[in-house]
ZANUKE-323022 format. One record per residue (C-alpha): residue number from 1; residue in three letters; x, y, z. Coordinates in Angstrom, 3 decimals. Layout:
! ZANUKE-323022
num:NUM residuo:ALA u:X v:Y w:Z
...
END
This chain:
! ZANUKE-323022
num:1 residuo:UNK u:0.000 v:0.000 w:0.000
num:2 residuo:UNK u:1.165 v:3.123 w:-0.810
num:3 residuo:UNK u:-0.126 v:6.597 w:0.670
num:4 residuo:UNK u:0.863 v:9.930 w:-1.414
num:5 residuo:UNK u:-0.094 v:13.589 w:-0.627
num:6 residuo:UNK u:1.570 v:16.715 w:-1.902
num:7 residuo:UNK u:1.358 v:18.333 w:1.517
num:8 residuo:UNK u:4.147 v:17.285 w:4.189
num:9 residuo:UNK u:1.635 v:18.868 w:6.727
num:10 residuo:UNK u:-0.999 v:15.935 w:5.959
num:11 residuo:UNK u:1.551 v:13.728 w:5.800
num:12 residuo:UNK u:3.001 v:13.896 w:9.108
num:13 residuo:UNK u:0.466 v:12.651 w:11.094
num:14 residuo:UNK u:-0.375 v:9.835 w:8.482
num:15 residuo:UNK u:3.050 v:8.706 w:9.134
num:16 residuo:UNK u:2.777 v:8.758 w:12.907
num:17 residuo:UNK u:-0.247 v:7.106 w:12.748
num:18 residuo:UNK u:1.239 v:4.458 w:10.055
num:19 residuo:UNK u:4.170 v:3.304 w:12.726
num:20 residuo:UNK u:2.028 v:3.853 w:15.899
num:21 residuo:UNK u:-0.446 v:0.865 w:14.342
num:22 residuo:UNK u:2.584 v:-1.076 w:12.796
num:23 residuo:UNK u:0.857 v:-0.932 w:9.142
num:24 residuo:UNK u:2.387 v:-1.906 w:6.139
num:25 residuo:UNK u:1.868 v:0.978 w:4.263
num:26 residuo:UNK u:4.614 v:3.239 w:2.710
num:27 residuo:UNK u:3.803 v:7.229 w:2.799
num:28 residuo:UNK u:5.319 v:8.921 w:0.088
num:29 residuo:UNK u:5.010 v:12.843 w:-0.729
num:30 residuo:UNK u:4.410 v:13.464 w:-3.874
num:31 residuo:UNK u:2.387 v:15.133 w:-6.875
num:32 residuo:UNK u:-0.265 v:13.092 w:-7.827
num:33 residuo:UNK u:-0.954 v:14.816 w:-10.816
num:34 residuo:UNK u:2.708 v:14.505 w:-12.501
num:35 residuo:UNK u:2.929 v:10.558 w:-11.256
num:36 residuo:UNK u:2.605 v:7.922 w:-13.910
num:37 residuo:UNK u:0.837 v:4.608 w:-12.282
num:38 residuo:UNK u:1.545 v:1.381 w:-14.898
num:39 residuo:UNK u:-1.188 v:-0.269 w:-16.562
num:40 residuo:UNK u:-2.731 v:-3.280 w:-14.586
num:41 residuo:UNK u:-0.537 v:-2.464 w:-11.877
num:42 residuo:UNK u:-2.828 v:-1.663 w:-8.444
num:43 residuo:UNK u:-5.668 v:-3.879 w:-6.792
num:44 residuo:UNK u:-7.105 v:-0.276 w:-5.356
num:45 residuo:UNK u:-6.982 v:3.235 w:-5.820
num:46 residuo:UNK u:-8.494 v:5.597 w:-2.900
num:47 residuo:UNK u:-9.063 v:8.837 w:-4.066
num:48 residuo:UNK u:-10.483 v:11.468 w:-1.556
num:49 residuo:UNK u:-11.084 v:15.233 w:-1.803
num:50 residuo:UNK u:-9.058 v:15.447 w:-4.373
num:51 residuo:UNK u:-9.847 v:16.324 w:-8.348
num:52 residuo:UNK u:-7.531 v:15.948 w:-11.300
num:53 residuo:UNK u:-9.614 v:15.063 w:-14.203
num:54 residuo:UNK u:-6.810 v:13.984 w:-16.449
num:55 residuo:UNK u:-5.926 v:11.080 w:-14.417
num:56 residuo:UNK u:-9.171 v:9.105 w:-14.361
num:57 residuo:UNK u:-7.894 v:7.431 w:-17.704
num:58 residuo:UNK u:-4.851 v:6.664 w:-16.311
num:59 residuo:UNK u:-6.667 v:5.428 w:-12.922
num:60 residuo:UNK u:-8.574 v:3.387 w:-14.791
num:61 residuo:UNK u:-5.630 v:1.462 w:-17.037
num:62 residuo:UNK u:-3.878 v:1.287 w:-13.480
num:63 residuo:UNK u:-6.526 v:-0.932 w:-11.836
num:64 residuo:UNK u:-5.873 v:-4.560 w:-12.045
num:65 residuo:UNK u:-9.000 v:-7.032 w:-13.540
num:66 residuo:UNK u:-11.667 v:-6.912 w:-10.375
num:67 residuo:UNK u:-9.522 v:-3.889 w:-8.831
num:68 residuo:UNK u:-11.590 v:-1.360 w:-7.158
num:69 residuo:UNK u:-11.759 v:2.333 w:-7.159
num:70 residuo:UNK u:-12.846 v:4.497 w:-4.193
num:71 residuo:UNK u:-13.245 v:8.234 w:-5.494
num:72 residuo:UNK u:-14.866 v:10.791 w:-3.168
num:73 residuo:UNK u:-14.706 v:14.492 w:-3.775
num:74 residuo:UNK u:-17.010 v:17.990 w:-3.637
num:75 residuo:UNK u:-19.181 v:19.064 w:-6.084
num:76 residuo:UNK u:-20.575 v:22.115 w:-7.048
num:77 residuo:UNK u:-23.355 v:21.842 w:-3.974
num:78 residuo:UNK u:-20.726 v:22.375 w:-1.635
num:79 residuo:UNK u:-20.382 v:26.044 w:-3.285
num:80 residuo:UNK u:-23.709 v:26.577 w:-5.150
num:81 residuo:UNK u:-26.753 v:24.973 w:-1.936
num:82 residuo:UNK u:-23.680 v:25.701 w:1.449
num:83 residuo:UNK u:-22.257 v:28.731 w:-0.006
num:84 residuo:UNK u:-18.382 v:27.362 w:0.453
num:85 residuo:UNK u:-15.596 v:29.225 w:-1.279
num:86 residuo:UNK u:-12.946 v:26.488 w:-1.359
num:87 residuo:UNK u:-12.150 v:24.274 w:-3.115
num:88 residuo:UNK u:-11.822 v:26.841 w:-5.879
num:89 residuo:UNK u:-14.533 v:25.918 w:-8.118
num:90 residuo:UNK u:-12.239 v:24.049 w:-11.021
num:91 residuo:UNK u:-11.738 v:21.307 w:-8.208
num:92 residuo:UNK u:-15.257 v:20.229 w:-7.721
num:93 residuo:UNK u:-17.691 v:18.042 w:-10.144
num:94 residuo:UNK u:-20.671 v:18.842 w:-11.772
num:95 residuo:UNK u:-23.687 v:16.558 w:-11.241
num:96 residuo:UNK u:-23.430 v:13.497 w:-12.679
num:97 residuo:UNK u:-20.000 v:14.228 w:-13.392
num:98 residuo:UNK u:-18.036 v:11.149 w:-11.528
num:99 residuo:UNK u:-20.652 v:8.769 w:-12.899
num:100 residuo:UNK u:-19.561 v:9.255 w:-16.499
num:101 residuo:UNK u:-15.469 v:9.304 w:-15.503
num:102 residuo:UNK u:-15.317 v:5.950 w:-15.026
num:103 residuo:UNK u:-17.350 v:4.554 w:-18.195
num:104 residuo:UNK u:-15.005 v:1.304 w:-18.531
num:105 residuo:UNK u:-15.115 v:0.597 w:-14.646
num:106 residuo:UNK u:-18.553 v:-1.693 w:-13.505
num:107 residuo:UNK u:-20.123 v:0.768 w:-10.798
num:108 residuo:UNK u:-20.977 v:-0.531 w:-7.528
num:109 residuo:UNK u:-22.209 v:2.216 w:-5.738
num:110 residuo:UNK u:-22.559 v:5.982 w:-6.741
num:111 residuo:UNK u:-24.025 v:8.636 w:-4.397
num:112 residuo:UNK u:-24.780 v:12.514 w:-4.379
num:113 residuo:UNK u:-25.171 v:14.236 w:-1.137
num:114 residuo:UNK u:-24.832 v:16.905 w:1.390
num:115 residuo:UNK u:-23.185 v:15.523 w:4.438
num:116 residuo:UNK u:-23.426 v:18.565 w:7.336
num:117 residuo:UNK u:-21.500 v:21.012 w:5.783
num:118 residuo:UNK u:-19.996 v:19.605 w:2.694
num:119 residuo:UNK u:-21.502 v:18.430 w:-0.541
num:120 residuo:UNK u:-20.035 v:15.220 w:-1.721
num:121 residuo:UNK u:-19.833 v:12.886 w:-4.881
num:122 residuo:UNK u:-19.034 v:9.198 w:-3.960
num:123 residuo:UNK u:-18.475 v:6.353 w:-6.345
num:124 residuo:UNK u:-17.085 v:2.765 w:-5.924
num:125 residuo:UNK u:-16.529 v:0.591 w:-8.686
num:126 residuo:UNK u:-14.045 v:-2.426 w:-10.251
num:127 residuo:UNK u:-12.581 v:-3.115 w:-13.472
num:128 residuo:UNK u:-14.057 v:-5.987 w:-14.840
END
């Protein structure tokens, strides 16, 4: 498993957390949007509150045959129903945007919602 986040300030306390529970999980700052995953190369990708469009291609040609994506990220609710400022508005999906990302991927579960103060687009699904 590994963990990457631009920010050294999230990653800190992943990383404590990580050795205080013994897991087997290496953190790694990085850039998500300049890395390069190979094809058929990951059983999982977790993707929370975080949008880069361009890499849902490569997320899908990354996943292994019955690997299994977890994306989770704002849409425009959380600015246009809470009246939130950030993300800027670039970073957060249209309705029925995440649905039709992941066209080649089976979909397992998709959801649209406002959860307290944030406005959220979930969707699970596995390469067949």
């Amino acid at each position: 498993v590994v963990a990457m986040e631009r920010s050294m300030e999230a990653l800190t306390p992943l990383r404590e957390e990580v050795e205080r529970e013994g897991l087997a999980v290496r953190v790694v700052q990085s850039d998500v949007e300049n890395m390069s995953l190979l094809p058929e190369s990951v059983d999982a990708i977790v993707n929370t509150f975080f949008l880069c469009r361009s890499l849902a291609a490569q997320y899908t040609a990354a996943l292994r045959p019955g690997g299994v994506l977890y994306f989770r990220t704002f849409t425009t609710d959380h600015q246009d129903v809470l009246g939130n400022t950030r993300p800027r508005r670039e970073f957060l999906l249209k309705p029925g945007e995440l649905a039709g990302m992941f066209n080649d991927l089976k979909g397992l579960h998709y959801e649209e919602s406002i959860d307290g103060d944030r406005a959220l687009a979930t969707l699970v699904a596995v390469r067949r």
